[in-house]
DRENKOL-347443 format. One record per residue: residue in three letters; z, x, y of N, C-alpha, C, O in turn. Coordinates in steps of 0.05 Angstrom, whole numbers, padded with zeros to 5 digits, always signed. Layout:
% residues N
AlaZXYZXYZXYZXY ...
***
This chain:
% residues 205
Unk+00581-01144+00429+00579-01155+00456+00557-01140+00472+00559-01116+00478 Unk+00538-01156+00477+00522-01135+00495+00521-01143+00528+00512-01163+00541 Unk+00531-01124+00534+00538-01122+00570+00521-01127+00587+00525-01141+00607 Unk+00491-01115+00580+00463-01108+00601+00463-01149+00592+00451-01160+00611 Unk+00469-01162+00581+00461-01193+00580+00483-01199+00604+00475-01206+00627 Unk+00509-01196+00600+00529-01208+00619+00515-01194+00652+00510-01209+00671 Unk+00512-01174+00652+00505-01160+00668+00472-01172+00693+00467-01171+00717 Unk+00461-01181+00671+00426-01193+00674+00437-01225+00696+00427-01234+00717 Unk+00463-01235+00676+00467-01262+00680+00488-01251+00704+00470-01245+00719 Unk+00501-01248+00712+00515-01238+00730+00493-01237+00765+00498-01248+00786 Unk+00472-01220+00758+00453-01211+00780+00437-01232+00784+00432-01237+00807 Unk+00423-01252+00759+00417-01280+00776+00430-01299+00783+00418-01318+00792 Unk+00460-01300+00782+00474-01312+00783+00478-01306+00817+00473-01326+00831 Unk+00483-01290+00827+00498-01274+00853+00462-01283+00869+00461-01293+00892 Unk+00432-01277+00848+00419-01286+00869+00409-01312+00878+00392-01317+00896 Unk+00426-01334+00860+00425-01363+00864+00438-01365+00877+00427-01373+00898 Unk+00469-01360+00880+00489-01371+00899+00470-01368+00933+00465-01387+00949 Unk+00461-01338+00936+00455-01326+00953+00425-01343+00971+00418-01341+00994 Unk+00415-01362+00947+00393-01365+00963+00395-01403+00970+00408-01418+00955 Unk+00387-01408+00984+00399-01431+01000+00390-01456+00989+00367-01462+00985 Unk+00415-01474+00984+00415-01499+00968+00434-01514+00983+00450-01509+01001 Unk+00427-01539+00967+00446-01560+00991+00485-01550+00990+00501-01555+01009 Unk+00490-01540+00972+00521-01531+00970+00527-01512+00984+00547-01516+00999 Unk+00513-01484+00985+00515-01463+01001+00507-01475+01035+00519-01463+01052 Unk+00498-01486+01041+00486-01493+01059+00510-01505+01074+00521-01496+01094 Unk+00519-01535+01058+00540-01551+01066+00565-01537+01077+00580-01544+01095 Unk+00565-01512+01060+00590-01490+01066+00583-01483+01091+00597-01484+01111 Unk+00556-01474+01089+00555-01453+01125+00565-01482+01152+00579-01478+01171 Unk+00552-01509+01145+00552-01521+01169+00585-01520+01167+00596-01506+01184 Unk+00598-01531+01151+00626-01535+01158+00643-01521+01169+00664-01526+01181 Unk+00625-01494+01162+00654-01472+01170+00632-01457+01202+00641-01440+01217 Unk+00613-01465+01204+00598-01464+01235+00608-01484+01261+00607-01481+01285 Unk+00618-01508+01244+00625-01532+01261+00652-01535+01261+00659-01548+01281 Unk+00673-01524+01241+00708-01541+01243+00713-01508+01233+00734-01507+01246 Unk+00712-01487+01224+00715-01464+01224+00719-01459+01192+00711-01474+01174 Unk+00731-01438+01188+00727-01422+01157+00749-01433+01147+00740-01438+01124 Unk+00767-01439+01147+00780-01449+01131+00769-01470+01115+00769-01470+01090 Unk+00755-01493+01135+00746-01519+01124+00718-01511+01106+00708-01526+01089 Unk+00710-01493+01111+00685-01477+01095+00697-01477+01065+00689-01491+01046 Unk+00718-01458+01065+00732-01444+01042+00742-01472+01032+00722-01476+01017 Unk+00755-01490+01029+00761-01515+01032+00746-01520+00999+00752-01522+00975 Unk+00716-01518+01024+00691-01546+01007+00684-01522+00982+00679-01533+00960 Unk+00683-01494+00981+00680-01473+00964+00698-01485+00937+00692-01494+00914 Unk+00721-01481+00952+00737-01474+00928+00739-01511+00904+00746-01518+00881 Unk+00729-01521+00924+00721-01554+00905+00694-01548+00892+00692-01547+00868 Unk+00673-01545+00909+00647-01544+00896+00658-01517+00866+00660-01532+00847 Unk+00661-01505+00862+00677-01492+00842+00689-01494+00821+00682-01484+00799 Unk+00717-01513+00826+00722-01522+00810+00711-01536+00801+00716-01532+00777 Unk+00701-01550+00803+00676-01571+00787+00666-01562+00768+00667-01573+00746 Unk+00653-01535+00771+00643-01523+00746+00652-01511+00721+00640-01497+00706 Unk+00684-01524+00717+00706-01526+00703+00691-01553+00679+00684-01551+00655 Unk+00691-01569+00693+00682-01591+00679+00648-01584+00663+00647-01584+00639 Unk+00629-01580+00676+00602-01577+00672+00610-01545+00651+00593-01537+00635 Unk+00618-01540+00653+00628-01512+00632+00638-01516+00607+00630-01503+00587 Unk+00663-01541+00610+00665-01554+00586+00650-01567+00565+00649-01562+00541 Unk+00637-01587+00580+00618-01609+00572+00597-01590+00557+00585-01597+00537 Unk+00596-01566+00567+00567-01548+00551+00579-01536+00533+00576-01545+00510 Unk+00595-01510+00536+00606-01507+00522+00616-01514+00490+00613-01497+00472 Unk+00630-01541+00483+00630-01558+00463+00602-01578+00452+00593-01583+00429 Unk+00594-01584+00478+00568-01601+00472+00549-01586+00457+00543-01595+00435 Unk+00535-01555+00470+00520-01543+00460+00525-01523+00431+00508-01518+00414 Unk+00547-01517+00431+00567-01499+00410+00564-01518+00386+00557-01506+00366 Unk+00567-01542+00383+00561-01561+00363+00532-01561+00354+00527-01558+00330 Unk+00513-01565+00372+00486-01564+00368+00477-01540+00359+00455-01541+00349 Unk+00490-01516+00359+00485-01482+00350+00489-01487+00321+00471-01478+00306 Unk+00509-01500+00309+00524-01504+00293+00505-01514+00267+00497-01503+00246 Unk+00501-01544+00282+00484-01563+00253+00451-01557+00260+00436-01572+00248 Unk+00440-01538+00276+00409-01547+00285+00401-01518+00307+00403-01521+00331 Unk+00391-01489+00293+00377-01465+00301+00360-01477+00313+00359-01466+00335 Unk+00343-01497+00311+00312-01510+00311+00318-01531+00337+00299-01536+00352 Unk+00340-01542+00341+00346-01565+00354+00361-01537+00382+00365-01547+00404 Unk+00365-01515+00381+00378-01497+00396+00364-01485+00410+00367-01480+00434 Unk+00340-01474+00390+00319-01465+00398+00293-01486+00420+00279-01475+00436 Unk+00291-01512+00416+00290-01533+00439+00302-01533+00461+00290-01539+00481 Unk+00330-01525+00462+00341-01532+00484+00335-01509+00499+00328-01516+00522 Unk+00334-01486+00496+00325-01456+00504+00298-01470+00514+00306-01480+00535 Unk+00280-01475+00512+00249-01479+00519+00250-01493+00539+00241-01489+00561 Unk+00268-01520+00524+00267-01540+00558+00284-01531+00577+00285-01543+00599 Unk+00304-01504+00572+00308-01505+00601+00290-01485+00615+00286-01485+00639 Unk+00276-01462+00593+00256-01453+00603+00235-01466+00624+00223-01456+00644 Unk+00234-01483+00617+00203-01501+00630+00221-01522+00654+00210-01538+00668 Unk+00249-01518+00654+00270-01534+00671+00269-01505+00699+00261-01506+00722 Unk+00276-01492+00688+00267-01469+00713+00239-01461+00714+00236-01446+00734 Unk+00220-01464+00703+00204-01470+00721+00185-01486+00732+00162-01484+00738 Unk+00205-01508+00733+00200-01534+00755+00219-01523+00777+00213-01523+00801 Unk+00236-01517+00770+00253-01516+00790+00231-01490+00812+00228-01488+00836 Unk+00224-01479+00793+00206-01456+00809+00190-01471+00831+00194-01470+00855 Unk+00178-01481+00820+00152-01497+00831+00160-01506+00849+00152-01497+00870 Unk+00184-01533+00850+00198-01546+00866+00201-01523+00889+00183-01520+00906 Unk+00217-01512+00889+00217-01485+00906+00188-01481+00919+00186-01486+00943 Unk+00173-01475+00908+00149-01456+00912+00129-01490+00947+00117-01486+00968 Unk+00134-01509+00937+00131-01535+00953+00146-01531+00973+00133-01535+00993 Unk+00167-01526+00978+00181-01536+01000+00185-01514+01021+00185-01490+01015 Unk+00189-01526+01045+00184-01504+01068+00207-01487+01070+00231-01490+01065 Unk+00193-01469+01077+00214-01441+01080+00229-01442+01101+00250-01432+01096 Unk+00228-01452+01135+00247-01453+01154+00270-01464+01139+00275-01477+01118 Unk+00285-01450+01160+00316-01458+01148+00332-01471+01178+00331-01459+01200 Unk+00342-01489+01176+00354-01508+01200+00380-01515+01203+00391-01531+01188 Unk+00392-01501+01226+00427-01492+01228+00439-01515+01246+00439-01512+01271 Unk+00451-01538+01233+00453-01559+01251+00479-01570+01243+00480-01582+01221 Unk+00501-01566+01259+00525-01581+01247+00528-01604+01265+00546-01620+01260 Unk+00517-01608+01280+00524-01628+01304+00523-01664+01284+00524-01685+01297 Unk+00520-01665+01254+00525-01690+01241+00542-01684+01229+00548-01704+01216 Unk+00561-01663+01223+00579-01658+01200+00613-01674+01213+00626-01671+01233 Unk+00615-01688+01192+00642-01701+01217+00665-01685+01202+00659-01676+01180 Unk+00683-01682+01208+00710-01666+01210+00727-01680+01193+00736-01701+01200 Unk+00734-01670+01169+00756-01682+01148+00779-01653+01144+00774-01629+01146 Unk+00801-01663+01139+00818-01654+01126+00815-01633+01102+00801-01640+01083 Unk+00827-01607+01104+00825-01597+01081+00827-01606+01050+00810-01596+01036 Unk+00842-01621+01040+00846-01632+01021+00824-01660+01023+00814-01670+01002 Unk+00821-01668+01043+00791-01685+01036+00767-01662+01020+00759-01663+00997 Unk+00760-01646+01039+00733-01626+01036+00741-01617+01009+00722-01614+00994 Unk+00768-01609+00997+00761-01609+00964+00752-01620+00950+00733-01615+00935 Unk+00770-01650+00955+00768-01672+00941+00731-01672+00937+00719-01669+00916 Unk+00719-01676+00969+00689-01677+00960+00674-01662+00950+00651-01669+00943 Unk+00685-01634+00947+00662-01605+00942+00669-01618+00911+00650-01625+00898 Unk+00697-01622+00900+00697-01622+00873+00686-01651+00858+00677-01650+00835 Unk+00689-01672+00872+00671-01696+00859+00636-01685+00869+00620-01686+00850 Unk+00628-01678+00890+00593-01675+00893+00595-01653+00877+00577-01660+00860 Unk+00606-01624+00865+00593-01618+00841+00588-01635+00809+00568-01638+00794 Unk+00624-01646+00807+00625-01659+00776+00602-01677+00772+00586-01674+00754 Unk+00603-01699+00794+00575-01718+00786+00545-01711+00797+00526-01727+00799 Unk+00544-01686+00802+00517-01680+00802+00509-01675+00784+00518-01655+00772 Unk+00481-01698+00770+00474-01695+00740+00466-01663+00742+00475-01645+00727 Unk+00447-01659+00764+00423-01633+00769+00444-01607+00758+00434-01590+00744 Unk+00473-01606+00765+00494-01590+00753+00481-01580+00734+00467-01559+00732 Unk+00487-01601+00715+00492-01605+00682+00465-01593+00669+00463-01576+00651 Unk+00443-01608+00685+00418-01596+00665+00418-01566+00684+00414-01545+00673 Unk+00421-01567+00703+00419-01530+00704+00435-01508+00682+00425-01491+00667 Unk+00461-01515+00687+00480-01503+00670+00466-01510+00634+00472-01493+00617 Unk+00453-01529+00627+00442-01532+00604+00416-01510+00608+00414-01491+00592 Unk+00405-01512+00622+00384-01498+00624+00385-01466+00625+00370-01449+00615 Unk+00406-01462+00639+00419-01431+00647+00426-01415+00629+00415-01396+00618 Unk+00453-01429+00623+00468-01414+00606+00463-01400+00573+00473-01379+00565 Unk+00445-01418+00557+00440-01411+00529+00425-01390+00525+00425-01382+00502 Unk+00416-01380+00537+00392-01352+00548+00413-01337+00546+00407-01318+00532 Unk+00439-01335+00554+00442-01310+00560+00478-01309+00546+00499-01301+00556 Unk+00473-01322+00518+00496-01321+00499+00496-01285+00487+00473-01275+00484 Unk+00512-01273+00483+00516-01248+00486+00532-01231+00466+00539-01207+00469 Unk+00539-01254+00437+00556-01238+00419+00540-01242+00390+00517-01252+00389 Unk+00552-01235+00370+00542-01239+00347+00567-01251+00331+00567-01263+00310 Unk+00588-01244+00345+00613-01243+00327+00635-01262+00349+00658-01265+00341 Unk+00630-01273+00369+00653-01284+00382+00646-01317+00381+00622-01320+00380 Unk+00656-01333+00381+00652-01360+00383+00635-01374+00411+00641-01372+00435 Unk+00621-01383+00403+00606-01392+00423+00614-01408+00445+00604-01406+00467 Unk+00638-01431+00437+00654-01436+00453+00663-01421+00476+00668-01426+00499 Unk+00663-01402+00463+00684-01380+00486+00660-01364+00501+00663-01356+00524 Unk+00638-01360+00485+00611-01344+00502+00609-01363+00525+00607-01351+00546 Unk+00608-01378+00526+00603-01401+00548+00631-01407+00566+00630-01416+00589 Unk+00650-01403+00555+00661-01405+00586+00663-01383+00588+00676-01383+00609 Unk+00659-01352+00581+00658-01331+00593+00636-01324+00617+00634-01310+00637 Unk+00622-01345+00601+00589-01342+00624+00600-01360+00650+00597-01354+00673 Unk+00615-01384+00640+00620-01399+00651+00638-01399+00681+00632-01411+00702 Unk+00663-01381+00676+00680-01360+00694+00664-01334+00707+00664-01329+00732 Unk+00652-01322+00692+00635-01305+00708+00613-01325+00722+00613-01313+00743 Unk+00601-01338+00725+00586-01360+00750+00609-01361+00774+00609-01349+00795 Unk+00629-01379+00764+00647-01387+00777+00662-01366+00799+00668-01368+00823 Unk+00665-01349+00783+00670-01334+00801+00656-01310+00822+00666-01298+00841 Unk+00630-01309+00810+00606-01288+00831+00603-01312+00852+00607-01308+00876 Unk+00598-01332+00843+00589-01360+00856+00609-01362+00882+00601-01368+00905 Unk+00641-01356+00871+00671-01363+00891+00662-01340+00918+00662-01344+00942 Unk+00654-01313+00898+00653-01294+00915+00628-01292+00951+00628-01279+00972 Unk+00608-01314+00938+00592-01306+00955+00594-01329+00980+00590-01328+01004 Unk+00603-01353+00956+00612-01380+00979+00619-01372+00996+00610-01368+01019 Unk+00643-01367+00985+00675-01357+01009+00663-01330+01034+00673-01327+01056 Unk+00644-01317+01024+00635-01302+01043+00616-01306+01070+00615-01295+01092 Unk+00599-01331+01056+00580-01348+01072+00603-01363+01089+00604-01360+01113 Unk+00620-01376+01079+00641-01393+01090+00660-01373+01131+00665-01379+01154 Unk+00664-01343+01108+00680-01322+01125+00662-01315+01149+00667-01315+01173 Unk+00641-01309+01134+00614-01301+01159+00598-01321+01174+00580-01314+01190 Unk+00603-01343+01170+00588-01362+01181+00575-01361+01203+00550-01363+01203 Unk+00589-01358+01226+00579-01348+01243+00564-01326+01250+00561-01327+01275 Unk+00553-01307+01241+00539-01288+01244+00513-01287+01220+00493-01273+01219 Unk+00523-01307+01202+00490-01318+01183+00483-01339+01205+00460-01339+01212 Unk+00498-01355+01216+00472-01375+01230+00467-01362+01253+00445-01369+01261 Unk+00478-01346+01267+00460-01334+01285+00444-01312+01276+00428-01306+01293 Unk+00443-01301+01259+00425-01282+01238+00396-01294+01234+00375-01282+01240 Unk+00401-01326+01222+00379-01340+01204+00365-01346+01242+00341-01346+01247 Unk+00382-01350+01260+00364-01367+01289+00340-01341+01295+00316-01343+01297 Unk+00358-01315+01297+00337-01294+01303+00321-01287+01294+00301-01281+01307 Unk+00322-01285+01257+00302-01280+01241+00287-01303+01225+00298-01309+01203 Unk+00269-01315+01230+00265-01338+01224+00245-01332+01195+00237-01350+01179 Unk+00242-01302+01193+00229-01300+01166+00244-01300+01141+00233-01299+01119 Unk+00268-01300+01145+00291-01297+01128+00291-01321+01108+00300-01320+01085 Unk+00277-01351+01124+00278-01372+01099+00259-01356+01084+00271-01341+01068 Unk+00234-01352+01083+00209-01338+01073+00221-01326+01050+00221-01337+01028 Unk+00233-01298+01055+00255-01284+01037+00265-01301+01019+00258-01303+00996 Unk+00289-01318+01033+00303-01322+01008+00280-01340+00987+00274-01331+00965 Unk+00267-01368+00999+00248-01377+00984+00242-01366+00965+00252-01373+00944 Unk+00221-01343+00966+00210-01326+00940+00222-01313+00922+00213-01308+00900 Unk+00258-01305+00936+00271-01300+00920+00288-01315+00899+00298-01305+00879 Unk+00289-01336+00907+00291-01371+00891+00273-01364+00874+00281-01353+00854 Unk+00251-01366+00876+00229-01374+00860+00222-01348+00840+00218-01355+00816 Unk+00220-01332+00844+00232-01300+00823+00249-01304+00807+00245-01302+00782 Unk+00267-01309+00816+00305-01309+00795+00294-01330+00779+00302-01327+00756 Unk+00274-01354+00784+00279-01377+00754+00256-01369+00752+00249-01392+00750 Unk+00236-01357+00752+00210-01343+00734+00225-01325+00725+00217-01326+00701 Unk+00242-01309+00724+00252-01291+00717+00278-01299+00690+00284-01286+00670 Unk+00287-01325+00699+00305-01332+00678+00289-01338+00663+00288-01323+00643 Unk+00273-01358+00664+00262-01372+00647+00251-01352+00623+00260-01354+00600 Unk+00229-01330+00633+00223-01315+00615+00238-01304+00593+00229-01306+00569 Unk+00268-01290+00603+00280-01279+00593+00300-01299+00570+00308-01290+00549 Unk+00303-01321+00578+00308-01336+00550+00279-01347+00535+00280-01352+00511 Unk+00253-01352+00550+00243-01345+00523+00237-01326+00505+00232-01333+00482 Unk+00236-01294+00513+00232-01276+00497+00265-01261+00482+00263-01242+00466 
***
């Protein structure tokens, strides 16, 4: 088992959650507008979701390891060149960041699961990320691959729970943070765009 891999995948993991996407985002307005609970709510759905997209790879890809090195070694490339579009994508879009809950309408806790956990499951973009992500950073020689992947899979899930729920707890003091420092989209931006130049590389070499 080599650790410095779980370890590698762990630290871009913590700097994706960290840098601002429509899920992390959706968390701050909710819990800026109806408070932290309803934050924590949409976390702990957007989350579980990745129960499913963990599975689906897991078995899906573990099969393809199986009958096709050559057909494995493809999938490694395209998600290589999948992060960096995603780079690029990034590298296009503006860096302000815009703290507006005044459209978010007010549901029930058990609504805001219900939706964190259907807007992760059917988000295709999930699936090819987690396709794209995860095979880079398989980490045994001797354990089943099955199980390398939901290990990777639980470790996301849960650095991921960790930083939601904290954006969710702090809410208030990131959006008045992001109002004062307006260079802070800037930051995270480049740091988006680092972490998948940075993945990408590291599953191709």
């Amino acid at each position: 088992m080599n650790i410095d891999i779980l370890l590698s995948f762990m630290l871009a993991t913590a700097a994706l959650a960290i840098s601002p996407g429509p899920d992390n985002i959706y968390v701050l307005m909710q819990s800026v507008t109806h408070g932290r609970k309803y934050g924590l709510a949409t976390v702990f759905g957007l989350i579980s979701g990745c129960i499913i997209h963990t599975t689906l790879l897991a078995f899906g890809v573990s099969a393809i390891i199986k009958n096709s090195e050559t057909l494995f070694f493809s999938i490694k490339v395209f998600g290589a060149l999948y992060l960096l579009y995603l780079a690029y994508q990034v590298f296009r879009s503006p860096s302000d960041l815009t703290i507006s809950g005044k459209s978010i309408p007010k549901k029930t806790l058990g609504q805001l699961y219900k939706q964190g956990f259907i807007m992760n499951v059917l988000n295709p973009k999930v699936s090819i990320f987690f396709l794209a992500f995860f095979p880079g950073f398989l980490f045994s020689d001797t354990m089943s691959t099955v199980w390398q992947f939901y290990v990777l899979g639980f470790i996301f899930m849960g650095v991921s729970l960790l930083i939601f729920s904290a954006i969710a707890i702090l809410a208030g003091s990131i959006s008045t943070y992001i109002k004062l420092h307006k260079q802070i989209g800037l930051f995270l931006k480049w740091l988006q765009i680092i972490v998948f130049i940075g993945i990408a590389i590291l599953i191709l070499v």
